[in-house]
C-alpha positions in Angstrom: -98.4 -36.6 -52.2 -95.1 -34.5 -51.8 -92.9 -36.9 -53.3 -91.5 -35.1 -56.7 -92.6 -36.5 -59.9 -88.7 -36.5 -61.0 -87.7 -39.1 -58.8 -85.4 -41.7 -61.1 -84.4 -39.4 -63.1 -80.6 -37.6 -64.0 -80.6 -33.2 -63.3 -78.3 -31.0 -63.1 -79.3 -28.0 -60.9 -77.4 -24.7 -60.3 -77.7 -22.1 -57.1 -76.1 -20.8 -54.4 -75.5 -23.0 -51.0 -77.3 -21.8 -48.4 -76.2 -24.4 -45.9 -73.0 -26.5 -45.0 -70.9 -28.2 -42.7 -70.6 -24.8 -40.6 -73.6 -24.9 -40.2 -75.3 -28.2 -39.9 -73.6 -31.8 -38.3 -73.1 -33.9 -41.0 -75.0 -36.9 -40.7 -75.2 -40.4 -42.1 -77.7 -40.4 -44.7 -80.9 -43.1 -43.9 -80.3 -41.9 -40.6 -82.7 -39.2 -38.4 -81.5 -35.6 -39.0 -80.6 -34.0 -42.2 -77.2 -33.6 -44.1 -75.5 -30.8 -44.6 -75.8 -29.3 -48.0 -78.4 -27.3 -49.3 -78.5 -24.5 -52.6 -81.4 -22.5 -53.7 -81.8 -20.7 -56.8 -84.3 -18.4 -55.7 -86.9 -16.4 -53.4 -89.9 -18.1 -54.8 -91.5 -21.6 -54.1 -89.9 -24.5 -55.1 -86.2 -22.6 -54.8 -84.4 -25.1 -52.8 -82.9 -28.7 -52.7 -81.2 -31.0 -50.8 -77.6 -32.4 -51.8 -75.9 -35.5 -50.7 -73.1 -37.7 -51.0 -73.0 -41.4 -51.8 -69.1 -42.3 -51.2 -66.2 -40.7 -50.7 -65.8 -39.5 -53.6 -68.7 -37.1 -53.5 -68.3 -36.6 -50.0 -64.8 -34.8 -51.3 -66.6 -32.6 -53.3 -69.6 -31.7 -51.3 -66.9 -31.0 -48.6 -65.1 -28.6 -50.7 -68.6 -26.7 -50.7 -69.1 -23.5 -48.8 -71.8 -21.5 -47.5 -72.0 -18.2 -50.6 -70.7 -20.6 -53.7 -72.8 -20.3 -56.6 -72.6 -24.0 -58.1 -74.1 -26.7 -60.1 -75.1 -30.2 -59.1 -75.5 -33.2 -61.2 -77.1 -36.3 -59.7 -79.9 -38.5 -59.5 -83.6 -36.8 -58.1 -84.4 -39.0 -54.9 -86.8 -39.2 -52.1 -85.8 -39.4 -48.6 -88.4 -39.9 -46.0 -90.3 -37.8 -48.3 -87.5 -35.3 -49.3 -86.8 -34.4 -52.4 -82.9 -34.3 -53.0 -79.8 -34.9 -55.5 -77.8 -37.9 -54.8 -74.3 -38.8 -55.8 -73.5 -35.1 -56.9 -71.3 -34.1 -59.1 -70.2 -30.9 -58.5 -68.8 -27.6 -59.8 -68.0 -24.8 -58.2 -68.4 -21.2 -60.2 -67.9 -18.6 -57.8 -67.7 -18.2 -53.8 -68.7 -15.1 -51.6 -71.8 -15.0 -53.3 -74.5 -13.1 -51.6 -77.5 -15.7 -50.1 -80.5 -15.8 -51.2 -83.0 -13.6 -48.7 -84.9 -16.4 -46.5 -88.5 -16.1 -46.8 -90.4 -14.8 -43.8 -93.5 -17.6 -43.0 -95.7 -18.3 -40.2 -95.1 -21.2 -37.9 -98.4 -22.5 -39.6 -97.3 -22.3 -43.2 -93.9 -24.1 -43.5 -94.7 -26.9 -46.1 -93.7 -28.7 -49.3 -93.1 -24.8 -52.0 -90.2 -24.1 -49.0 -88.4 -28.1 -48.4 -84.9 -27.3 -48.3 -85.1 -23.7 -48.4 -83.8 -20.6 -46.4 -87.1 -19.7 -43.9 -87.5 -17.4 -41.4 -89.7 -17.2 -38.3 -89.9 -14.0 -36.2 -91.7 -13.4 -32.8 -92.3 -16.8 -31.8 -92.4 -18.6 -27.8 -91.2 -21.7 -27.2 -94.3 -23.9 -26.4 -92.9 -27.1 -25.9 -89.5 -28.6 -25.6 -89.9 -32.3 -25.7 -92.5 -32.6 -28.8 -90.9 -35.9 -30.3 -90.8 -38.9 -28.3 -87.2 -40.3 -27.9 -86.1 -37.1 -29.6 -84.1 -35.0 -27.5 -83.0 -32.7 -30.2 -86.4 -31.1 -31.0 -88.8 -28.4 -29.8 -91.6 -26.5 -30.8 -92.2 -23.0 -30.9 -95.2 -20.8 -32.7 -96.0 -17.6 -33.5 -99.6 -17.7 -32.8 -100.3 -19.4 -35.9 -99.7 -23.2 -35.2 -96.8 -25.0 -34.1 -93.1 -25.5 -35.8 -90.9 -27.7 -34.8 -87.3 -26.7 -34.7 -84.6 -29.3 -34.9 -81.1 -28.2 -33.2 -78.8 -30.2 -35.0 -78.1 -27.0 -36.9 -74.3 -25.4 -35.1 -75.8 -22.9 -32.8 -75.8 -21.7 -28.8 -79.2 -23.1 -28.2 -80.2 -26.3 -26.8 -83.7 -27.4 -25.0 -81.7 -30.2 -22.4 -80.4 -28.8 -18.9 -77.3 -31.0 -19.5 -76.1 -28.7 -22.6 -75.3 -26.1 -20.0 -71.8 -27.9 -19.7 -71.0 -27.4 -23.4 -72.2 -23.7 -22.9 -75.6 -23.7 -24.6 -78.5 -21.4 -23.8 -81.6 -23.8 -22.2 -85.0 -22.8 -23.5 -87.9 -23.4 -21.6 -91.3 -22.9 -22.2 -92.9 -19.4 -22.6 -89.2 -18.3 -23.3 -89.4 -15.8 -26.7 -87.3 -15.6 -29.7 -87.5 -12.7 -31.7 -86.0 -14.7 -34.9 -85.3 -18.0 -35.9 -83.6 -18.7 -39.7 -83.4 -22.3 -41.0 -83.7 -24.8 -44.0 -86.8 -25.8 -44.2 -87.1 -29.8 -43.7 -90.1 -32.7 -43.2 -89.4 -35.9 -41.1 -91.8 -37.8 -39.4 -94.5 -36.6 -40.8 -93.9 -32.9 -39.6 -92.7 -29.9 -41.0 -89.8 -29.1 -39.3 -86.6 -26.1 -39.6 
């Protein structure tokens, strides 16, 4: 059913963060969008996972967190909206400037539960819609000829699919529009696979 069969219990998990608050908008957990932390330990399925903070006091130390640093989490395996993540990390950092892992090149039609939380990669694609959650101005889908992905923009980038983002100097997709790459964490709300 998606929903790991560790939930409950105490890990501790090591890896390199692949995602931060350069990257992503921290927002509040139980709320729509993701948070900002991500490591991965690998190439392979099942390489990535979600971290997040409870209080302050882990929000210090998943702030300290950068994009490269190879690290090890400590928390408690959880289940938000169906994704799997550490909660109330305790963290230590080993290293930093540590070299990403590669992210894994999928079709639009293949994103799914192996790659939650984990560097992806989508290449030739067309934008083929750019309003495809009701009341959710912040998505759009594109597809390679496979099947639809949905992208989410809350990641920090020049993008946006709302004319009104032209103020804050975005580029406005519209449909047909190509894009020769997009990289991402991999992520499932609503019932949809999502990067």
């Amino acid at each position: 059913n998606g929903r790991s069969g560790y939930v409950g219990g105490i890990t501790s998990v090591s890896g390199i963060v692949t995602a931060d608050t350069s990257d992503l908008v921290v927002t509040p957990t139980g709320t729509f969008g993701s948070n900002a932390w991500y490591i991965q330990n690998g190439t392979g399925p099942w390489n990535g996972i979600w971290v997040v903070k409870k209080d302050s006091l882990t929000g210090l130390a998943l702030n300290a967190l950068k994009r490269g640093d190879s690290v090890t989490v400590t928390g408690s395996v959880q289940e938000q909206f169906d994704v799997t993540r550490i909660f109330d990390s305790l963290v230590t950092i080993h290293a930093s400037g540590r070299p990403l892992p590669a992210p894994v090149t999928l079709t639009t039609n293949t994103l799914s539960e192996p790659y939650e939380s984990m560097l992806v990669r989508f290449v030739k694609t067309s934008v083929i819609d750019t309003g495809v959650t009701f009341g959710d101005d912040f998505e759009y889908a594109v597809d390679d000829g496979s099947g639809q992905l949905i992208v989410r923009r809350d990641g920090l980038n020049n993008y946006s699919n709302i004319d009104a983002d032209t103020v804050s100097g975005r580029q406005i997709l519209h449909v047909t529009d190509k894009i020769d790459t997009i990289i991402g964490v991999g992520y499932f709300s609503h019932s949809r696979w999502k990067v």
